[in-house]
C-alpha positions in Angstrom: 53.7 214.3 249.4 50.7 214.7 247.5 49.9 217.9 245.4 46.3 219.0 245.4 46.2 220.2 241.1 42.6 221.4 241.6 44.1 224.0 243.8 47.0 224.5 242.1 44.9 224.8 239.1 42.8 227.4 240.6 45.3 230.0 241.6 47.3 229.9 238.1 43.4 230.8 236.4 43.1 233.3 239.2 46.5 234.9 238.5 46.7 235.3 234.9 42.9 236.4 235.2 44.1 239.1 237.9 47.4 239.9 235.6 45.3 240.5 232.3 42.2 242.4 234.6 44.7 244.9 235.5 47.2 245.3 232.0 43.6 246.2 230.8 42.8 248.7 232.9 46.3 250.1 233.0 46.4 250.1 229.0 42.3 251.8 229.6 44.3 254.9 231.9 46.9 255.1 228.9 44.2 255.5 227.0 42.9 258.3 229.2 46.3 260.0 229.2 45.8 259.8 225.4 42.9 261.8 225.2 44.1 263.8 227.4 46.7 264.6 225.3 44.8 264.9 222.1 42.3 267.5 223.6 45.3 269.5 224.5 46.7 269.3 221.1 43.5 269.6 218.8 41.9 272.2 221.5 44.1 273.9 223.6 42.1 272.6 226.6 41.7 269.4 229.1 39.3 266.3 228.4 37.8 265.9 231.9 37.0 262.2 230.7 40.4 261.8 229.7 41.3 262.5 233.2 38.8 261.2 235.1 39.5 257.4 232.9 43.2 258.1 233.8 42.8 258.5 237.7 40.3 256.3 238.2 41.8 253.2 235.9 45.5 254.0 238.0 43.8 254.1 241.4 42.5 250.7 240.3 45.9 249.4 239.6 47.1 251.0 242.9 45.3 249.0 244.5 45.3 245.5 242.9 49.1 246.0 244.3 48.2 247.0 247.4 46.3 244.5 248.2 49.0 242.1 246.6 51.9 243.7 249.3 49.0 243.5 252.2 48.4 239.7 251.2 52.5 238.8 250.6 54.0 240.3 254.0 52.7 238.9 257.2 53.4 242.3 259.3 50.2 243.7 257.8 48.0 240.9 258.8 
């Protein structure tokens, strides 16, 4: 048995580059609720932006999992 550690190599930089990609965006849509929260506070009204960085950044992160469940179970192939 021979282990290919080019390969091996590869997916480990792929996954921690995929697992930091999306605790960034995630931590970016916190940020969004943030302002969000702030403008309400300060103002008494909503920060569009806030809300728009929030929904967009957790659709993102929707579907880096989706498309991890579509790769990981074969009934979807």
């Amino acid at each position: 048995m021979q282990l290919d550690w080019t390969a091996l190599g590869q997916v480990t930089a792929v996954s921690i580059g995929a697992t930091v990609a999306v605790v960034v965006v995630f931590a970016f849509g916190v940020l969004g609720l943030a302002r969000l929260e702030g403008a309400h506070e300060q103002h008494g009204r909503t920060s569009a932006l806030g809300v728009t960085q929030a929904t967009l950044c957790f659709l993102a992160c929707v579907a880096v999992v989706a498309y991890g469940i579509f790769l990981i179970v074969p009934q979807f192939h």
